[in-house]
C-alpha positions as CSV (number, residue, x, y, z in Angstrom):
1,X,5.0,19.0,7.4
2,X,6.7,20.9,4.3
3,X,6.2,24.2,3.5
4,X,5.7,23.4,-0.1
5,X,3.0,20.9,0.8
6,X,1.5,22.9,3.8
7,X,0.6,25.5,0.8
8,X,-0.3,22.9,-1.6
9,X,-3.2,21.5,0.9
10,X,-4.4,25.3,1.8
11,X,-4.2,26.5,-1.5
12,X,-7.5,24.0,-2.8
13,X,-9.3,26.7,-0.5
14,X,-9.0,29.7,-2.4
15,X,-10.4,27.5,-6.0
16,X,-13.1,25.3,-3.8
17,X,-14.6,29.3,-2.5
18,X,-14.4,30.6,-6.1
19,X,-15.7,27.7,-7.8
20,X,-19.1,27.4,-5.2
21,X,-19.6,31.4,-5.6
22,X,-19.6,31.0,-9.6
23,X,-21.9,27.9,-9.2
24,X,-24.3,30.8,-8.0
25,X,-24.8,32.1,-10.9
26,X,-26.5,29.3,-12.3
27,X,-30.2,28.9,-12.5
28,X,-31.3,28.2,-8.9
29,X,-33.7,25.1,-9.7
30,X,-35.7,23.1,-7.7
31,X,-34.3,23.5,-4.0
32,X,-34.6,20.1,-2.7
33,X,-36.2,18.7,0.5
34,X,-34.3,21.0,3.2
35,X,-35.0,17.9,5.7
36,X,-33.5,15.5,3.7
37,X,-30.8,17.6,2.9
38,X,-30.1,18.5,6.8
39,X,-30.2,14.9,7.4
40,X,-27.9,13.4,4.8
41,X,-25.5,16.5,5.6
42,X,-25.3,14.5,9.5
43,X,-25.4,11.6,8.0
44,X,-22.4,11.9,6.1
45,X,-20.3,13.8,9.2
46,X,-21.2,11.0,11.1
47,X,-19.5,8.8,8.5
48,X,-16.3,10.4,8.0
49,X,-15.8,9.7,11.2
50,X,-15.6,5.6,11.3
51,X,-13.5,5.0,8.7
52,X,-11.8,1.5,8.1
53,X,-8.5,0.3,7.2
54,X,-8.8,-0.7,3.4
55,X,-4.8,-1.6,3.2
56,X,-2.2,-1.1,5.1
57,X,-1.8,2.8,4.2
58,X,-5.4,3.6,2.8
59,X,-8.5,4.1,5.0
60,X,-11.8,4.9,4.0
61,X,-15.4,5.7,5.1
62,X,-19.2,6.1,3.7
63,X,-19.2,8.9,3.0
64,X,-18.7,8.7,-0.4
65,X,-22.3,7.8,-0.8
66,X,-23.7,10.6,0.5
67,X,-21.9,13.0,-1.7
68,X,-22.8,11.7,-4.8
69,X,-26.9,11.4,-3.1
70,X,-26.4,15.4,-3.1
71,X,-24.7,15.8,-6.6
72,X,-27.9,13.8,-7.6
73,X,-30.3,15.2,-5.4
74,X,-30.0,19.2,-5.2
75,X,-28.7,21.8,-7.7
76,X,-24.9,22.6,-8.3
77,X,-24.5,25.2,-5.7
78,X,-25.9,23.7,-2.8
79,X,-24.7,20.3,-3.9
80,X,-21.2,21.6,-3.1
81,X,-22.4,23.8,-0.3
82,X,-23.8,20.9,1.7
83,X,-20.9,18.3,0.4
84,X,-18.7,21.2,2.2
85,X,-20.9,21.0,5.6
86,X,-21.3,18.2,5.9
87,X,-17.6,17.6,5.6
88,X,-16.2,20.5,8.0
89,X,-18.8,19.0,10.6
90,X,-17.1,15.2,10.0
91,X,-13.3,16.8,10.1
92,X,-14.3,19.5,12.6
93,X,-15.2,16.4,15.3
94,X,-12.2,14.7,14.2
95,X,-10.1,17.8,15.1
96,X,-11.1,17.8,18.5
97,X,-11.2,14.2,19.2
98,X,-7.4,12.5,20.2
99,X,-6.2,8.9,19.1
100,X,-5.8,7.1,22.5
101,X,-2.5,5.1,21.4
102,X,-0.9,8.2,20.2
103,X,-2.3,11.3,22.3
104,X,-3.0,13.1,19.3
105,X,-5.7,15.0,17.2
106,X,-6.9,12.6,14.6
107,X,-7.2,15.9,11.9
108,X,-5.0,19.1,12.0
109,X,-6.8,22.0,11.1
110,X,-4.8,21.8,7.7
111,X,-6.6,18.4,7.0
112,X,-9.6,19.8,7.7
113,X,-9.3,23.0,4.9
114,X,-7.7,20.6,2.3
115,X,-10.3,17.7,2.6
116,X,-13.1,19.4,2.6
117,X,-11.9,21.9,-0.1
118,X,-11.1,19.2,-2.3
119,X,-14.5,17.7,-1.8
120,X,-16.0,20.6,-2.5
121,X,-14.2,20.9,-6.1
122,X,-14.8,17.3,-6.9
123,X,-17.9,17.8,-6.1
124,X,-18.8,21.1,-8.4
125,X,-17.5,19.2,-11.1
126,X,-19.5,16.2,-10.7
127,X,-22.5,18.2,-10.2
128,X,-21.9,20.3,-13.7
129,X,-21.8,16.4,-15.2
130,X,-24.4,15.1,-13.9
131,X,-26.6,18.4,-14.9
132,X,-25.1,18.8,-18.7
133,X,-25.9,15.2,-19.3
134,X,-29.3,15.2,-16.9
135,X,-31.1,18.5,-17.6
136,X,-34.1,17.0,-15.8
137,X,-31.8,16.1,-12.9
138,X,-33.5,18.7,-10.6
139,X,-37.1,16.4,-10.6
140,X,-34.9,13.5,-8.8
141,X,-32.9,11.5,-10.1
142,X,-34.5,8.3,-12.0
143,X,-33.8,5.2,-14.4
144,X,-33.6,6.9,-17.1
145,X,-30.4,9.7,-15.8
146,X,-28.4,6.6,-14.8
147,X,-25.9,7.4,-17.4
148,X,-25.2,10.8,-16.3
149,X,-25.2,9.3,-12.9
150,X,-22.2,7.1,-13.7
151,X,-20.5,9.9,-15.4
152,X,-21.3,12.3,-12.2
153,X,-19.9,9.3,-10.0
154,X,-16.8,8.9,-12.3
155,X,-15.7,13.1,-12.5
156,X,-16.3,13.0,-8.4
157,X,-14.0,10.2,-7.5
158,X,-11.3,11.3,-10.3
159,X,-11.4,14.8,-9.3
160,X,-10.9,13.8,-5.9
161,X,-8.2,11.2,-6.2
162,X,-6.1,13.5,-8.2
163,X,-6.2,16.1,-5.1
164,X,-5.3,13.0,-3.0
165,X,-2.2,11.7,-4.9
166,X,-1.0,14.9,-5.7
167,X,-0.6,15.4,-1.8
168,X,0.7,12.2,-1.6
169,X,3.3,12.6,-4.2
170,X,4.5,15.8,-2.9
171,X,5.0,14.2,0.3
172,X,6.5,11.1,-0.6
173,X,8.7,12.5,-3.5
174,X,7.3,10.4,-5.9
175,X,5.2,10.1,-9.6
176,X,1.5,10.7,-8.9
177,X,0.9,8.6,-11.1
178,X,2.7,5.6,-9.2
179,X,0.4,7.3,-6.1
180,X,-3.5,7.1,-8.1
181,X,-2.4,3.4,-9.1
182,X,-1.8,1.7,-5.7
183,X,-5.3,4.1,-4.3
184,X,-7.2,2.6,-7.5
185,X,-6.2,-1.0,-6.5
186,X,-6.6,-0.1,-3.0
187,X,-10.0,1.6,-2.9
188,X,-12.0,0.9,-6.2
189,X,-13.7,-1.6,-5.7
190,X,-15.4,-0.5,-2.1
191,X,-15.8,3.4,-3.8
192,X,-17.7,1.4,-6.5
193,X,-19.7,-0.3,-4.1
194,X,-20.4,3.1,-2.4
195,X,-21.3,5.2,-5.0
196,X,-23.8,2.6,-6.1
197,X,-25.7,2.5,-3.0
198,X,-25.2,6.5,-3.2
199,X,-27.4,6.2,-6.1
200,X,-29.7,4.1,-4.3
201,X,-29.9,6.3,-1.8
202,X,-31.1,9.9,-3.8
203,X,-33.3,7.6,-5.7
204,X,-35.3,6.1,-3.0
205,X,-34.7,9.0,-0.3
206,X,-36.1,11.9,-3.1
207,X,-39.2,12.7,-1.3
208,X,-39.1,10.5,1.3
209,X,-36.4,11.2,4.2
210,X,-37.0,8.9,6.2
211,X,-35.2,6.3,3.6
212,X,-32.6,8.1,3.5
213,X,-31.6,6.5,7.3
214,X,-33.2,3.1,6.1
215,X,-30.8,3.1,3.4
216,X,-27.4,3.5,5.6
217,X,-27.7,0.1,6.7
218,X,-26.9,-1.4,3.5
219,X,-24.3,1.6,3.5
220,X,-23.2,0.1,7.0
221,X,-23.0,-3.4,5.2
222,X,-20.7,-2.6,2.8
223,X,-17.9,-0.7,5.7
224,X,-18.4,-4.0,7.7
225,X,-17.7,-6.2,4.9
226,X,-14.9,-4.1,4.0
227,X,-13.9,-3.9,7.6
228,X,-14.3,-7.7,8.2
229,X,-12.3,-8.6,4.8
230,X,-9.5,-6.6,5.9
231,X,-9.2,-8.4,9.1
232,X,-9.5,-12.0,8.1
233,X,-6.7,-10.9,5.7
234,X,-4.4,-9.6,8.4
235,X,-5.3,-12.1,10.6
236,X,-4.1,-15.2,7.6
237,X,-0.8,-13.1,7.1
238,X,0.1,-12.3,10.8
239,X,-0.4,-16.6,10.9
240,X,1.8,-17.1,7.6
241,X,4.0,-14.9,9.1
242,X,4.1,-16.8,12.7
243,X,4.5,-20.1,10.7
244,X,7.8,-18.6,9.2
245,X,8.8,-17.8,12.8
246,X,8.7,-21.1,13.9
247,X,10.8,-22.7,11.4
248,X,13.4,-19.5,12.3
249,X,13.3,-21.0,15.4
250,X,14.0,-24.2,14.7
251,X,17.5,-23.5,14.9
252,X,19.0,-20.6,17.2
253,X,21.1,-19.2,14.9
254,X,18.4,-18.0,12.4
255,X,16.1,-16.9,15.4
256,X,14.8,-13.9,13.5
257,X,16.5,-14.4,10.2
258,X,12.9,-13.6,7.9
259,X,12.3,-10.8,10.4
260,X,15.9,-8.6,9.9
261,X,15.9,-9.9,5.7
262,X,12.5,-8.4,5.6
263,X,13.5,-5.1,7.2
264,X,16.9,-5.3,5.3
265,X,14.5,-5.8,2.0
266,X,12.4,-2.7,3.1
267,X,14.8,-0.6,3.2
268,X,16.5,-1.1,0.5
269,X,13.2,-1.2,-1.8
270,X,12.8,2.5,-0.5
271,X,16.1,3.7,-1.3
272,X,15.3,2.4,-5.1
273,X,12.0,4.6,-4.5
274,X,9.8,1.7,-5.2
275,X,5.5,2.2,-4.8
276,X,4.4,1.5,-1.7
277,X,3.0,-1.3,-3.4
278,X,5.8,-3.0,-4.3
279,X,7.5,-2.8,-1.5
280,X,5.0,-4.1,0.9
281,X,4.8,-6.9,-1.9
282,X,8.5,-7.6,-0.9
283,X,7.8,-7.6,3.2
284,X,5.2,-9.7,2.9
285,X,7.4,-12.1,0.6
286,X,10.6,-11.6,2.6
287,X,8.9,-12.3,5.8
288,X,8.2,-16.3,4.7
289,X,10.7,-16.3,2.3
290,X,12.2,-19.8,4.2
291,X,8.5,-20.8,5.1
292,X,9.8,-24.1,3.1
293,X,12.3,-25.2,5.5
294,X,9.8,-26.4,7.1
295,X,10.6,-29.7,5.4
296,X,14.4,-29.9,5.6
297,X,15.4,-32.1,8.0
298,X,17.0,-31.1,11.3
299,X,19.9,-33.0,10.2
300,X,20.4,-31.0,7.5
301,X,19.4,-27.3,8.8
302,X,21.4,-27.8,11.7
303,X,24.5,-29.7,9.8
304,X,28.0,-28.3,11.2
305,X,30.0,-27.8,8.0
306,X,29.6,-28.2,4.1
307,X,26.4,-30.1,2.6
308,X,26.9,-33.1,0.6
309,X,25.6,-32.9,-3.1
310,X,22.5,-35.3,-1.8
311,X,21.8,-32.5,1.0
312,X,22.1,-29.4,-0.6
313,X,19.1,-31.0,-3.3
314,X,17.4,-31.4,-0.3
315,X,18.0,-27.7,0.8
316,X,17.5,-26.3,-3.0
317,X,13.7,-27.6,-2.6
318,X,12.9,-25.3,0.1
319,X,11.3,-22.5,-2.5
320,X,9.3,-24.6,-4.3
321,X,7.7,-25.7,-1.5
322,X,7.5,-22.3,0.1
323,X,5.1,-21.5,-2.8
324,X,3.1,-24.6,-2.4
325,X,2.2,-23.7,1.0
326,X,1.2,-20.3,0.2
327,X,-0.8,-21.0,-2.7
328,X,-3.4,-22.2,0.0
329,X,-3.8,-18.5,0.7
330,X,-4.7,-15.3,-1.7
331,X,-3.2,-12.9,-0.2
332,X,0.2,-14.5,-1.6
333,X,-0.9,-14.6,-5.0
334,X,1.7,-11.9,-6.1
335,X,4.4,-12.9,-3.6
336,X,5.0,-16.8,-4.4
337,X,6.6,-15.0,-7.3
338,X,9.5,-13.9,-5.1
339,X,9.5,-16.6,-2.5
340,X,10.3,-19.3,-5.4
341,X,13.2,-16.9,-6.8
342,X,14.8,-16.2,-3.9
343,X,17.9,-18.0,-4.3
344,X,18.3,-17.5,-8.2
345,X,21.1,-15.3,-9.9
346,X,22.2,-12.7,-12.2
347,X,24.6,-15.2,-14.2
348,X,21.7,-18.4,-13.9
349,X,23.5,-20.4,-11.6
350,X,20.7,-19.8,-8.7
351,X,18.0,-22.4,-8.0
352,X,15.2,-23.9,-8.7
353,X,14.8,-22.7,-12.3
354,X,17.9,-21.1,-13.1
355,X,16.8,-17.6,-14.0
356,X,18.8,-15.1,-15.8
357,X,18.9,-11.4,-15.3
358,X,15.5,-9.7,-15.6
359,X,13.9,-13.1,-16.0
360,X,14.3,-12.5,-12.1
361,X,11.7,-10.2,-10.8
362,X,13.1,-7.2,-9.3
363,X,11.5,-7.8,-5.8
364,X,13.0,-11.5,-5.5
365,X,16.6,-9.6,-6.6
366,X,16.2,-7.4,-3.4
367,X,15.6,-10.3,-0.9
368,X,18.2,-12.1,-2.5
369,X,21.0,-9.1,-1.5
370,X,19.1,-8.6,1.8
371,X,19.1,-12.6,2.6
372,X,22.6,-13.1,1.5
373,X,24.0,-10.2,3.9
374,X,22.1,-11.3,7.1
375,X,23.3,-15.2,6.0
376,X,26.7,-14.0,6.1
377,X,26.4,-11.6,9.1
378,X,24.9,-13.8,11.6
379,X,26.2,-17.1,13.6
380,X,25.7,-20.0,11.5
381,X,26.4,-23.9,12.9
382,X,29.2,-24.3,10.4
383,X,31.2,-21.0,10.7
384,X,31.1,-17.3,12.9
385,X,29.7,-14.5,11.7
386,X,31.5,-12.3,8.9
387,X,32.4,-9.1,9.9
388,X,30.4,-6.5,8.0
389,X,33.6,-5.3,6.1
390,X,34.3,-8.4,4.7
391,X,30.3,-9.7,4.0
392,X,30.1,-5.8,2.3
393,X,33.0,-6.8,0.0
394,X,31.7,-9.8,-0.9
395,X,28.6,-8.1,-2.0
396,X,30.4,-6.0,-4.1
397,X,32.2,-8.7,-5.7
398,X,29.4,-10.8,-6.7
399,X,27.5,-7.4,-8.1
400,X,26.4,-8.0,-11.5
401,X,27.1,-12.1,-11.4
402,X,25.2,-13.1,-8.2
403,X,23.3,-10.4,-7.6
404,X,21.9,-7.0,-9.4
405,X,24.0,-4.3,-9.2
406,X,21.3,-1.5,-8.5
407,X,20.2,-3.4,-5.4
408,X,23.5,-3.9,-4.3
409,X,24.0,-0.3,-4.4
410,X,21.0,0.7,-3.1
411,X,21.6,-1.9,-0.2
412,X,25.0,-0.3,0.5
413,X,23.0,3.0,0.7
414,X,20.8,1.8,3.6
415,X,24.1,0.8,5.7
416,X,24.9,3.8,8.5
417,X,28.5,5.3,6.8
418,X,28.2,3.6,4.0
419,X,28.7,4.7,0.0
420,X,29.1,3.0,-3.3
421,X,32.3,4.6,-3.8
422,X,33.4,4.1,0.1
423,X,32.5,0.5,-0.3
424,X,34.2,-0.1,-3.4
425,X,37.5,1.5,-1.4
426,X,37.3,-0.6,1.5
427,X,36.9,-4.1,-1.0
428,X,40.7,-2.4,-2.6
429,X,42.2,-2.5,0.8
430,X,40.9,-5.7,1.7
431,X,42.5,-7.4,-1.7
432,X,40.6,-8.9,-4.7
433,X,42.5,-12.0,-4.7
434,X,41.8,-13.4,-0.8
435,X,37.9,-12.4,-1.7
436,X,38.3,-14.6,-4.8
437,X,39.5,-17.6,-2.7
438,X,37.1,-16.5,0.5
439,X,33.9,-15.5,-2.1
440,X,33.5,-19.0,-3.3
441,X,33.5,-20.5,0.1
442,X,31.2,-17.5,1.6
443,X,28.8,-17.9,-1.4
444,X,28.3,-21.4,-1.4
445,X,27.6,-21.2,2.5
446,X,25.0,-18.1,2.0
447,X,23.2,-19.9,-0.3
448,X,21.7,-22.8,1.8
């Protein structure tokens, strides 16, 4: 881990300390049940520590709810006093428990400080909310505090996020902004759902602990749903993706062909410092980017030498029905986009719809480059493998007419030894003119 963000995540202890001590000063109000308040405190340990996969990168857990219960529930300092608890206890039993696949600690002390720090600040400032806009908050919340409830239940998961993405961003070198937009589309909807049985839970709870454990079932409901939704989604991509296997397989020379594009795309949608987002928007795409050959011939797919005009229509029809087969699924709903405009170009001589320039989106432009290079690298029926030398030239002579000239450079970027400015001396030495007079034959072959 960096230094810089070692001292970023310690650092929200010093502020999270300061903040509870000031929250002191405040008029003590009504205490609260101490039972409830030592139950929901275990409660919410407990959660922290079955979290679920929300995405790919994101995770999250109950917990959530329980916060805003105390925000709602007990005055500002032991609001944040008990969120902090009942945090160290979750991240403390995470500390000392090991991941079985990877033999190690599932939080590092570090995690530990930062998370529950954080929390802790998020959740002094939701508490402040909720009791400028509630001044009767300390009786419980009821109907009538719901606004100040949804502001409370705003500040805590703002506060929060920001803490998150600003880690993230440090980490990742990137905009934080980029960061808090992927978590919001990742995570919103279930914090939503969570902070409304939170709610829920101080209102029925107040008085009555006992409800409080009544009421974690529903909380249980919504991480199962959550959990379960993520899995059936996995589970219709992993079969998408086996589907586009199978037609790779179809013909031994493009045995693995979606797999090496996709990790070609990857790469090179990192190197242009793409969201996370995006670029697991362009794997997903890349991965059944051929799904449509599925209804080309084996006559044609497997054809030694040049297609006649009648065949390559045939072949040109593979995106468009690429996309028809994914629209059956939602999880493709972004990425039929870049599946159908695979094969189009800079200049608007691609197919099926003839794009030009930005009318392409920029995700289809980088499994173009990717697909192009491991078309020319690899076996074919109707010629041998390019060597790398000459496919990297080629590249570089179709930059800016076939294909976009940042991805092209960022591709070259991702190649081991490889520069822009080495590249563009090794296409000198091999001679413009024979990769005129070799470009049009390679291109036409990489396209099908």
């Amino acid at each position: 881990m960096p230094t810089y963000l070692r001292a970023y995540l310690l650092a929200t202890a010093a502020p999270a300390s300061v903040v509870t001590a000031l929250l002191l000063k405040l008029p003590p109000g009504v205490p609260g049940d101490p039972a409830l308040a030592g139950l929901l405190v275990l409660l919410g340990a407990a959660a922290v520590n079955f979290p679920v996969m929300i995405s790919w990168r994101y995770k999250a857990d109950a917990a959530p709810a329980i916060y805003l219960a105390f925000v709602l529930l007990f005055p500002p300092a032991l609001a944040v006093a008990l969120i902090g608890l009942s945090r160290l206890l979750g991240e403390g039993a995470m500390c000392l428990r090991r991941n079985p696949t990877k033999g190690i600690r599932r939080r590092a002390p570090v995690d530990l400080v930062f998370n529950t720090s954080m929390l802790m600040l998020a959740g002094a400032a939701a508490a402040l909310t909720y009791r400028a806009l509630a001044p009767a908050a300390a009786t419980g919340p009821e109907l009538a505090e719901l606004p100040a409830a949804i502001a409370a239940a705003a500040v805590l998961y703002a506060v929060n996020t920001s803490f998150v993405v600003g880690a993230v961003g440090l980490h990742n070198m990137r905009n934080p902004l980029d960061v808090w937009v992927e978590t919001a589309s990742a995570d919103f909807k279930q914090t939503v759902a969570l902070y409304v049985a939170g709610y829920l839970l101080a209102v029925l709870s107040n008085g009555q602990p006992w409800l409080a454990v009544v009421m974690m079932v529903p909380v249980a409901g919504i991480q199962l749903a959550i959990a379960r939704s993520v899995q059936l989604m996995e589970q219709t991509i992993a079969a998408v993706e086996s589907m586009a296997d199978v037609v790779d397989r179809r013909d031994p020379y493009t045995y693995k062909h979606s797999q090496s594009v996709a990790e070609h795309a990857v790469r090179t949608a990192r190197q242009m410092r793409l969201p996370d987002r995006e670029v697991e928007l362009i794997r997903l795409a890349a991965r059944v980017h051929d799904l449509g050959k599925i209804a080309v011939p084996d006559e044609v797919l497997h054809k030694k030498g040049r297609l006649s005009d009648s065949e390559f229509e045939l072949m040109k029809k593979h995106p468009e029905t690429g996309v028809e087969i994914l629209a059956k699924f939602p999880e493709y709903k972004r990425g039929r986009e870049l599946v159908l405009a695979h094969h189009e170009r800079l200049d608007g001589l691609g197919y099926p719809r003839g794009l030009v320039g930005s009318a392409i989106a920029l995700g289809a432009r980088v499994i173009a480059v990717a697909d192009s290079w491991d078309a020319m690298t690899s076996n074919r029926p109707y010629r041998t493998a390019l060597d790398p030398e000459i496919a990297l030239a080629e590249l570089l002579r179709g930059r800016g007419t076939q294909w976009d000239p940042a991805v092209v450079d960022a591709f070259t970027h991702t190649l081991p030894g490889a520069t822009p400015e080495v590249s563009q001396g090794r296409l000198a030495e091999v001679g413009r003119p024979l990769l005129r007079s070799l470009g049009a034959a390679v291109g036409a072959l990489a396209g099908n």
